[in-house]
N, CA, C and O of each residue as an XYZ file, in Angstrom:
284
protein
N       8.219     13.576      1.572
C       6.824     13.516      1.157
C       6.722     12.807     -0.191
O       7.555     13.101     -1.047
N       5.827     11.944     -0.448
C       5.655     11.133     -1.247
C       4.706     11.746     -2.573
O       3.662     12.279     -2.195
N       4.867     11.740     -3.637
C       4.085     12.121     -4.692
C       2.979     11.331     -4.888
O       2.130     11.615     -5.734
N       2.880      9.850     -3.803
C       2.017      8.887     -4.696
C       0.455      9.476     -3.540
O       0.318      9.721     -2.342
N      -0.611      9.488     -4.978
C      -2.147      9.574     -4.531
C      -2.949      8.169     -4.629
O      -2.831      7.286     -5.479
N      -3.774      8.231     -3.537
C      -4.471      7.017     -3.173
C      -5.894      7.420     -3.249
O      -6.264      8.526     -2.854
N      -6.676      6.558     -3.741
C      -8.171      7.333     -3.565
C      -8.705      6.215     -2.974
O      -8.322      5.067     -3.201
N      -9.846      6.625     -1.993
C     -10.070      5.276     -1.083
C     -10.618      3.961     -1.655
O     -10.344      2.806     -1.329
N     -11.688      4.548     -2.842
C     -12.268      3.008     -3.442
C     -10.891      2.411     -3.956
O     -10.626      1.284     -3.538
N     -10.040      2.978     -4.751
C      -8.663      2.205     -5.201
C      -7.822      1.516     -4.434
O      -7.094      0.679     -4.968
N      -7.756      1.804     -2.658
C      -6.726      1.607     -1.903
C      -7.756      0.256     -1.429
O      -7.124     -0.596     -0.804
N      -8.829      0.025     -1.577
C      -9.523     -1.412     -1.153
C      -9.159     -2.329     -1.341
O      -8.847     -3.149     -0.478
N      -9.063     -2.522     -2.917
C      -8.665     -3.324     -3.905
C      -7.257     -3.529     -3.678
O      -6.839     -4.686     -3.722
N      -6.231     -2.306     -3.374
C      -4.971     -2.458     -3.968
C      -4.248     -2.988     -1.728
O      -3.213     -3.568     -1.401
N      -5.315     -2.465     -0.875
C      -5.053     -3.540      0.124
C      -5.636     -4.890      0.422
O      -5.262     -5.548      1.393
N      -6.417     -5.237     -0.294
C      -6.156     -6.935     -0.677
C      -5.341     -7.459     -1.518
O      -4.778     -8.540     -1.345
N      -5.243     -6.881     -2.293
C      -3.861     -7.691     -3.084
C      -2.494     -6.983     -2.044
O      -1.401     -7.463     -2.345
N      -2.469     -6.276     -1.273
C      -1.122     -6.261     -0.566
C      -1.306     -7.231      0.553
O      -0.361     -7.899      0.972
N      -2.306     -7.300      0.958
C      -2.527     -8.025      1.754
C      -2.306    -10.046      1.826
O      -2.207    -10.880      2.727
N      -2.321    -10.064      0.196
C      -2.065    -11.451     -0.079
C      -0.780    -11.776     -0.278
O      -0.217    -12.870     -0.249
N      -0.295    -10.447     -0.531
C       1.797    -10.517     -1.300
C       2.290    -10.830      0.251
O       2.938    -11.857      0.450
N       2.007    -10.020      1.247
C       2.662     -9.763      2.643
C       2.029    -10.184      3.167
O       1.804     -9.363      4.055
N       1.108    -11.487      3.430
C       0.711    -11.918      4.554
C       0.628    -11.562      6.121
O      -0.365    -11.623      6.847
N       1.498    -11.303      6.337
C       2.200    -10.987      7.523
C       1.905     -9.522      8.099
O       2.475     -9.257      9.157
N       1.065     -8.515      7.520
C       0.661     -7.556      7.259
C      -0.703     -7.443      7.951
O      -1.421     -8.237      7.344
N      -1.401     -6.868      8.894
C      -2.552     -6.663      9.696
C      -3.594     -5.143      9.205
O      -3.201     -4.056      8.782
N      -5.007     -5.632      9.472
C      -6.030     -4.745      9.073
C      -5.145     -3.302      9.774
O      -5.074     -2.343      9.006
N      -4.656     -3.173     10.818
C      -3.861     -1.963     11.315
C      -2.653     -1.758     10.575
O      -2.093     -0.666     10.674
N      -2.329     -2.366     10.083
C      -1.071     -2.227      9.033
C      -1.325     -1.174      7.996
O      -0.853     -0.061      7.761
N      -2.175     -1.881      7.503
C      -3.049     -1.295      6.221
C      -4.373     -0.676      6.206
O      -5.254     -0.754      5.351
N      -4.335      0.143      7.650
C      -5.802      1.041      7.812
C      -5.260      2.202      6.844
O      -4.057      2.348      6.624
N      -6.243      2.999      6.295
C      -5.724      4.067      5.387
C      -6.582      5.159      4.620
O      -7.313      4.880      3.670
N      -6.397      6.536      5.179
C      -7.554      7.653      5.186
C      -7.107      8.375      4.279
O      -5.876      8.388      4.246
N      -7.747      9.149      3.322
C      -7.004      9.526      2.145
C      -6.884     10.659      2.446
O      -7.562     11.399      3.159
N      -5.369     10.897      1.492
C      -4.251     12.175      2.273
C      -3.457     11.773      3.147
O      -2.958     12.772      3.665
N      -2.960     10.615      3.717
C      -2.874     10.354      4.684
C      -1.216      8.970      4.264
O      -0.534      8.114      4.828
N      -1.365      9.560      3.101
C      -0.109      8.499      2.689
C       1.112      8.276      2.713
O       1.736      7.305      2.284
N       1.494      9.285      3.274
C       3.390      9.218      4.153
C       2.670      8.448      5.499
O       3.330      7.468      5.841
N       1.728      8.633      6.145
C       2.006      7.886      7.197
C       1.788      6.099      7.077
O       2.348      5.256      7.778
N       0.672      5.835      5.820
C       1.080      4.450      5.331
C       2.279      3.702      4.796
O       2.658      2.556      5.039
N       2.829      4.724      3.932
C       4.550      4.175      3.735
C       5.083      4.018      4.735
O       5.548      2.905      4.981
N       5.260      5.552      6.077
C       6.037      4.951      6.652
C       6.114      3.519      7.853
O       7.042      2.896      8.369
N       4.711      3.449      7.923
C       4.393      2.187      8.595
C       4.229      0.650      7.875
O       4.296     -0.467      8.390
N       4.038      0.977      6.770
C       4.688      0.241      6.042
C       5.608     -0.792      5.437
O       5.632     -1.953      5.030
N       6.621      0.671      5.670
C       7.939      0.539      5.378
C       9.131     -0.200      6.435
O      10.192     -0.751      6.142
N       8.413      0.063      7.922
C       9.243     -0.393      9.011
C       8.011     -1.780      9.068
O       8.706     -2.722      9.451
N       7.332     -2.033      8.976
C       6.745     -3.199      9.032
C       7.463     -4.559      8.132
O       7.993     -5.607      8.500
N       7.235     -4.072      7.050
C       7.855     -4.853      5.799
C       9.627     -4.939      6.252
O      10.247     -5.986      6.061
N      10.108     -4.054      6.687
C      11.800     -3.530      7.107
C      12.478     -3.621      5.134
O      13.291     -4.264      4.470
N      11.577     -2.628      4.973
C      12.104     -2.089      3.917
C      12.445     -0.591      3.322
O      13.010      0.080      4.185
N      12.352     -0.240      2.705
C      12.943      1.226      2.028
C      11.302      1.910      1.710
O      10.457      1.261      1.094
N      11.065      3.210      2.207
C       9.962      3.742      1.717
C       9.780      3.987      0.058
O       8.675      4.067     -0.480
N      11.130      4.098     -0.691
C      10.564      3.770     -2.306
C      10.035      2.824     -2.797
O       9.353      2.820     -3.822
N      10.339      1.801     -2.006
C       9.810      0.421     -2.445
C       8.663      0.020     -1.891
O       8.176     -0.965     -2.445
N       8.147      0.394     -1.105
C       6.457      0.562     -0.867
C       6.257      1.391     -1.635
O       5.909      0.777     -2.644
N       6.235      2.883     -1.940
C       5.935      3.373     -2.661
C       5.786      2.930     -4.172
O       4.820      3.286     -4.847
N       6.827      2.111     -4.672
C       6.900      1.592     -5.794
C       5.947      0.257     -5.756
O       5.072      0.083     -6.603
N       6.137     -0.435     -4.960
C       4.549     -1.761     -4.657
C       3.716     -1.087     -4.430
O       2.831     -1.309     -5.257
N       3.267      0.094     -3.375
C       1.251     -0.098     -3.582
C       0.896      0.619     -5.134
O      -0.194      0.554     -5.702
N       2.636      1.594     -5.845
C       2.122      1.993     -7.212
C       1.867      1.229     -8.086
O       1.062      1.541     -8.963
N       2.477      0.062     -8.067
C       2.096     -0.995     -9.036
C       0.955     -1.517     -8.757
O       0.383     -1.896     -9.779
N       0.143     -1.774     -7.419
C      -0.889     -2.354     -7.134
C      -1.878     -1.387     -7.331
O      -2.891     -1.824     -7.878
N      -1.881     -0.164     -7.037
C      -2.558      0.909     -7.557
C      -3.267      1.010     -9.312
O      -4.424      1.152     -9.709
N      -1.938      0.857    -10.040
C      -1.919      1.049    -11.036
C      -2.767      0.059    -12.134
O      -3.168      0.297    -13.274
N      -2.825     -0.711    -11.594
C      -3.394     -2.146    -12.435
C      -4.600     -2.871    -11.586
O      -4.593     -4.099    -11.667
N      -5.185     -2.538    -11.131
C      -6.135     -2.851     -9.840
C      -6.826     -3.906    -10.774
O      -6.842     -4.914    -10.067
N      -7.425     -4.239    -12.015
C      -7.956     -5.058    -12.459
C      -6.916     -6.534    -12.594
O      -7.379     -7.559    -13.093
N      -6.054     -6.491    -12.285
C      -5.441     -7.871    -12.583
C      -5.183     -8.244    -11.034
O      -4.753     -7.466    -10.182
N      -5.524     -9.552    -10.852
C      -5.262    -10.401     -9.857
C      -4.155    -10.689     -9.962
O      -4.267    -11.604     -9.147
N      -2.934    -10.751    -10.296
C      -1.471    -10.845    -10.091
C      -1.065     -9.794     -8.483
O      -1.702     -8.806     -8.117
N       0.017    -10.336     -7.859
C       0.334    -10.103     -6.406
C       1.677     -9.387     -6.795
O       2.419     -8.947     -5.917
């Protein structure tokens, strides 16, 4: 279980900018209901074919800074 919180106006923002890093990434990829955030890592995580810390650690950075347009 993941410590990281998502609040939905924040996860808008922070899935367009994931959405521009990972291209490759679909509106079903990145559907996302709050509370609901182990099941976004882990789909995520096998999407990307990466490690669930490291999503966790990208949407926290995208989370975290939502005002800067950097990817």
């Amino acid at each position: 279980m993941s410590n990281l919180k998502i609040k939905e106006q924040d996860w808008q923002i922070a899935k367009i900018k994931l959405s521009r890093k990972y291209n490759q990434l679909t509106e079903e990829d990145l559907s996302y209901k709050e509370g609901e955030e182990d099941l976004l890592i882990e789909r995520l995580a096998k999407r990307l074919k990466r490690t669930k810390d490291y999503v966790v650690f990208t949407i926290g950075k995208q989370v975290e800074d939502l005002s800067s347009n950097r990817v």
